[in-house]
C-alpha positions in Angstrom: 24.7 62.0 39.3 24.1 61.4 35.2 26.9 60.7 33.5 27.2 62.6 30.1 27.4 60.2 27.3 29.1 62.3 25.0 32.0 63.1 27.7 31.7 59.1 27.7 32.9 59.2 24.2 35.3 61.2 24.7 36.8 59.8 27.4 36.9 56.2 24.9 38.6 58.0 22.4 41.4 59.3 25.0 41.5 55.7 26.2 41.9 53.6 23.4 44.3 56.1 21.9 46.4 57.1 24.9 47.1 59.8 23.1 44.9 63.1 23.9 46.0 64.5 20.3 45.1 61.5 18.0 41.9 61.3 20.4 41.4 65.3 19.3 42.0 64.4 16.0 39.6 61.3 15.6 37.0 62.9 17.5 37.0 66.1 15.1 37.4 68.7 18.2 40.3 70.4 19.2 42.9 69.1 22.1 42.1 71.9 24.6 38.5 71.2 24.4 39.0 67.6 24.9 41.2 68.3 27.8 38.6 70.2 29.5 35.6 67.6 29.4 37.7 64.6 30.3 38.8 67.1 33.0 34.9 68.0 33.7 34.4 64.4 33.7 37.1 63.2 36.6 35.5 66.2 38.1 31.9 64.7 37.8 33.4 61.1 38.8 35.6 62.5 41.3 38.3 60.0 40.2 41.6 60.6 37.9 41.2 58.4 35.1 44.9 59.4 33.1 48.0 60.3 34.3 49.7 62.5 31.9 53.6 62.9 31.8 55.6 64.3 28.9 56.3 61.2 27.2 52.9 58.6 27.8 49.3 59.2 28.7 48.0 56.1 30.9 44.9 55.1 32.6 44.4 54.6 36.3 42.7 51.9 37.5 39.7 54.0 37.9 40.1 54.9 34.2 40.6 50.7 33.4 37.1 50.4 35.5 35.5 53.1 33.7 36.7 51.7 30.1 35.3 48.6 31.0 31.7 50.0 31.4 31.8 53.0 29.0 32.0 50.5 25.8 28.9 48.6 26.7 26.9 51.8 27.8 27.8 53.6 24.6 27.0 50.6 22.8 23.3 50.5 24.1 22.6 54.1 23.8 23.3 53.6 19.9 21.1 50.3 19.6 18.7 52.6 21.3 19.0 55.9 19.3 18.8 53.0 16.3 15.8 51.8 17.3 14.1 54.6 18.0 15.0 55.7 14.8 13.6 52.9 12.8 10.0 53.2 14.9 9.6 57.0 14.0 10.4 55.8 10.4 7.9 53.3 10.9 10.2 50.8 9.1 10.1 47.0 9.7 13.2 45.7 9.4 15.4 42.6 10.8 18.4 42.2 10.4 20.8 39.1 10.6 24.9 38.9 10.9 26.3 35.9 9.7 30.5 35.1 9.9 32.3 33.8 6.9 31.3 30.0 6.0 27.5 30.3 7.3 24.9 30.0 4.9 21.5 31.9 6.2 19.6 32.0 3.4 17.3 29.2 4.1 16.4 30.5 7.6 16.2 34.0 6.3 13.8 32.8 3.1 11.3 30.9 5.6 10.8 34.7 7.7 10.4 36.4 4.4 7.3 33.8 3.6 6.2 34.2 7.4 6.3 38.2 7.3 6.3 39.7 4.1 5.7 43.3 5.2 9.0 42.8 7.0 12.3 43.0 4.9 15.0 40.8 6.1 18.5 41.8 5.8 22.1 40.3 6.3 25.3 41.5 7.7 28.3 40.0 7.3 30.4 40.0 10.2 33.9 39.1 11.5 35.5 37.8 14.5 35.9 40.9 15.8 32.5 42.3 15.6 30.3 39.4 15.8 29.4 40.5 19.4 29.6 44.2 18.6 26.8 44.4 16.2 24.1 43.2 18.7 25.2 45.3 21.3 25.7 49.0 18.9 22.2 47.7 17.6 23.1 46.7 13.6 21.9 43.4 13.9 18.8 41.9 15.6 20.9 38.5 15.7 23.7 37.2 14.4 24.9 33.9 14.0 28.3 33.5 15.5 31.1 31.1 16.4 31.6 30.4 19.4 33.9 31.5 21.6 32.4 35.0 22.3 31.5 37.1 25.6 28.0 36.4 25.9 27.7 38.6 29.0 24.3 40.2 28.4 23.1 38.1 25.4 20.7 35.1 24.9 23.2 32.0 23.3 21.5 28.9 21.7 24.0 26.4 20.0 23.1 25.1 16.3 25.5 22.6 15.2 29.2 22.2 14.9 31.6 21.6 12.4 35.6 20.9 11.8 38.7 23.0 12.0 41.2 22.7 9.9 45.0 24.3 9.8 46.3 26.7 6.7 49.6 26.7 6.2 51.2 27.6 2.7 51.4 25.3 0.0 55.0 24.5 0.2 54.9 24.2 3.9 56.9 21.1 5.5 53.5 19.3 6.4 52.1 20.1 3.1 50.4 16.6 1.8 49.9 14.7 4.9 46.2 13.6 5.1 46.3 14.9 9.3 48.4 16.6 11.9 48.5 16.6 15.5 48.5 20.4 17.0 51.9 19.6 18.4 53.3 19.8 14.9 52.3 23.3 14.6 53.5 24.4 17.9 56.5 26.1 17.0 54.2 28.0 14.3 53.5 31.4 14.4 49.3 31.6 15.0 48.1 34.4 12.8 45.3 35.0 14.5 44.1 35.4 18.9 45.5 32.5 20.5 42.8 32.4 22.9 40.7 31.3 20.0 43.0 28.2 19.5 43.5 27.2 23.2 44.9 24.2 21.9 47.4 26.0 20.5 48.2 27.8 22.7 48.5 26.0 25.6 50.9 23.6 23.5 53.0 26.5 22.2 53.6 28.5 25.8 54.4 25.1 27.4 57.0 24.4 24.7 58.2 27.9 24.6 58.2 29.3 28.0 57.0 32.3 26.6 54.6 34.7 25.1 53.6 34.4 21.3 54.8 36.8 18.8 53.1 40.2 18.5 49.8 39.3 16.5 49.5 41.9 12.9 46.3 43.4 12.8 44.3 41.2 10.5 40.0 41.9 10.0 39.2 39.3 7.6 39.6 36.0 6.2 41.6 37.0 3.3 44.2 39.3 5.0 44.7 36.0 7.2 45.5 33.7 3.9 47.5 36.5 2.0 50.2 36.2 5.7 49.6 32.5 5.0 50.6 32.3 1.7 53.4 34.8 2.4 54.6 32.3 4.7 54.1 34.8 7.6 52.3 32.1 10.0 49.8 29.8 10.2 46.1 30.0 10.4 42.9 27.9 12.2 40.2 28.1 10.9 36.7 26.4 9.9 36.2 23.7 6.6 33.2 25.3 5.2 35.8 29.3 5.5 38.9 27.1 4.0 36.7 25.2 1.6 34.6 29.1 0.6 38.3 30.5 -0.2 40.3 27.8 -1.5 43.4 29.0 -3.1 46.2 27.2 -4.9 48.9 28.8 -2.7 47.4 27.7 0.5 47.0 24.6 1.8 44.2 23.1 4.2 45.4 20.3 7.0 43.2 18.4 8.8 44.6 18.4 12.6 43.6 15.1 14.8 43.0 16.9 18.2 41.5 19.9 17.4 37.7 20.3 19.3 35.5 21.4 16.1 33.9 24.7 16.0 30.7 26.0 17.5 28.3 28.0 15.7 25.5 29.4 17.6 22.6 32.2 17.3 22.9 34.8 19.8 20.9 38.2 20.5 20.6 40.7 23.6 18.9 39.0 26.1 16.9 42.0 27.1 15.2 42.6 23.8 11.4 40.9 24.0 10.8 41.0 20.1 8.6 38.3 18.6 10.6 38.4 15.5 13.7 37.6 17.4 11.9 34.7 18.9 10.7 33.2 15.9 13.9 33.5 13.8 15.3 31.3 17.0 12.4 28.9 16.7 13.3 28.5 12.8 16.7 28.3 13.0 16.2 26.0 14.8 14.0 23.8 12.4 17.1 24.1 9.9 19.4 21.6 8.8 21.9 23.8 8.7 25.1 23.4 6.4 28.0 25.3 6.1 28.6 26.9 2.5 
C-alpha cells in the first residue's frame, strides 16, 4: 500500500490542531473535503486515527503512532523535492544554519576559497528548528547546540562553552559574582526545562510538582523582553548573553551548571563531498563564540 503524502499533510494539520476547522482553515481547503481524505486515509490504514465528539477532536494511539512518522516522512520528501529542485536549476549551493552566539564566518570563508563556483549561504536558526532545517532540506548543515534528537543525523562535537543565568536587573541575586542552581529553583524557567536538567530536576524535587505552563517564546529576544519584565528567568549561553547585552538584564554566572555543547550535525544519509569537507574544516577551526 503507498501512502499519499498529501493525505499525510493533511492528516498533520488535523493533528497538531485538533481541531478539523482550523486544520481546514490553515490548509486553505474546505472542512468537508478535509473530512473525507482523513476519512480515505483511516480507510487506506485501516486504523481510526481521531475520535471526534462534540466538544474535542483526539488522536488514538494509532493516530499518536502515525504523528510520530508522518513529521519525518514529510520532512524528507521536501528535502527531496528541494533538492531535486536545485539540480534541474543546475545551482550549486550550500547552505549552513548557525544558532544565536556562533560565529561561522571563518569556516564558511575557507569553503568559499576552496569552491568558488559554489556560493555558500547561512541560516540562522533557533532552538526549535535547529534539527528541522536538515531534515525539510534548508540547510546542508547546521551547527547546533546540543541537546537535540539526532535520530537519523551524523553529530560531531566542536567545543564547549559556559552557561550563564538571566535574571532582571533588580533581581534579588543581582551583583553576586556566582550562584548555585539551587538559588534559582523556585524561579520560573522561561524556556524547555529539559534543556536545563539541572533545573529541573532541582525545581520538581523542591516542588513536588510540574513547572508552570511555558509562553511560547521563538527567539532570544522574546526570552530577555519576559526577563526583563520580570516574568522568569532564563539559561542560556555567554557568547548569546554577552551578543545581546542589555542594561535591564542581568547575566549570573551559576557554579554547577555543565557548559553547553555546540556541535555540527547533518543527515547521516546524505553522501555529499561538500558536506564532508565543511566537517573536515570545521574542524581545523579554532572556533569562538561571537
Amino acid at each position: 500500500m503507498d501512502v499519499d503524502l498529501r493525505k499525510l499533510r493533511y492528516f498533520v494539520a488535523v493533528a497538531e490542531e485538533l481541531h478539523f476547522g482550523r486544520a481546514a482553515d490553515r490548509l486553505h481547503i474546505a472542512q468537508p473535503v478535509l473530512s473525507r481524505q482523513i476519512r480515505a486515509l483511516e480507510d487506506e490504514l485501516r486504523a481510526q486515527l481521531f475520535v471526534r465528539t462534540k466538544r474535542a477532536t483526539e488522536l488514538t494511539p494509532a493516530g499518536r503512532q502515525l504523528l510520530d512518522d508522518a513529521r519525518p516522512l514529510l520532512a524528507a520528501a521536501e528535502a527531496a523535492r528541494r533538492r531535486v529542485a536545485q539540480a534541474a536549476r543546475g545551482a550549486k549551493t550550500f547552505t549552513v544554519g548557525f544558532m544565536p552566539g556562533l560565529t561561522v564566518t571563518p569556516v564558511v570563508r575557507m569553503l568559499s576559497a576552496a569552491h568558488p563556483e559554489v556560493a555558500v549561504e547561512v541560516i540562522r536558526t533557533t532552538w526549535d528548528d535547529q534539527v528541522d532545517v536538515l531534515h525539510d532540506g534548508r540547510v546542508d548543515v547546521s551547527i547546533v547546540r546540543l541537546p537535540i534528537d539526532q535520530a537519523g543525523l551524523t553529530v560531531r562535537p566542536l567545543f564547549e562553552e559556559p552557561r550563564v543565568a538571566m535574571v532582571p536587573a533588580d533581581h534579588r541575586l543581582a551583583g553576586k559574582p556566582a550562584i548555585d542552581i539551587s538559588d534559582l529553583a523556585d524561579e520560573h524557567l522561561l524556556q524547555d526545562p529539559d534543556a536545563v536538567p539541572e533545573w529541573r530536576d532541582i525545581a520538581l524535587e523542591l516542588r513536588a510538582g510540574r513547572p508552570k505552563p511555558l509562553p511560547a517564546l521563538h527567539s532570544v529576544e522574546e526570552k530577555l523582553e519576559h526577563v526583563a519584565a520580570g516574568n522568569g528567568i532564563s539559561i542560556i549561553p555567554l557568547s548569546v548573553a554577552e551578543f545581546y547585552h542589555r542594561p535591564d538584564v542581568t547575566c549570573m554566572p551559576v557554579n554547577d551548571l555543565a557548559p553547553n555543547k555546540v556541535a555540527l550535525a547533518w543527515i547521516a544519509s546524505r553522501r555529499s563531498r561538500l558536506i564532508r569537507e565543511f566537517a573536515d574544516l570545521a574542524g581545523t577551526v579554532a572556533w569562538t563564540a561571537v
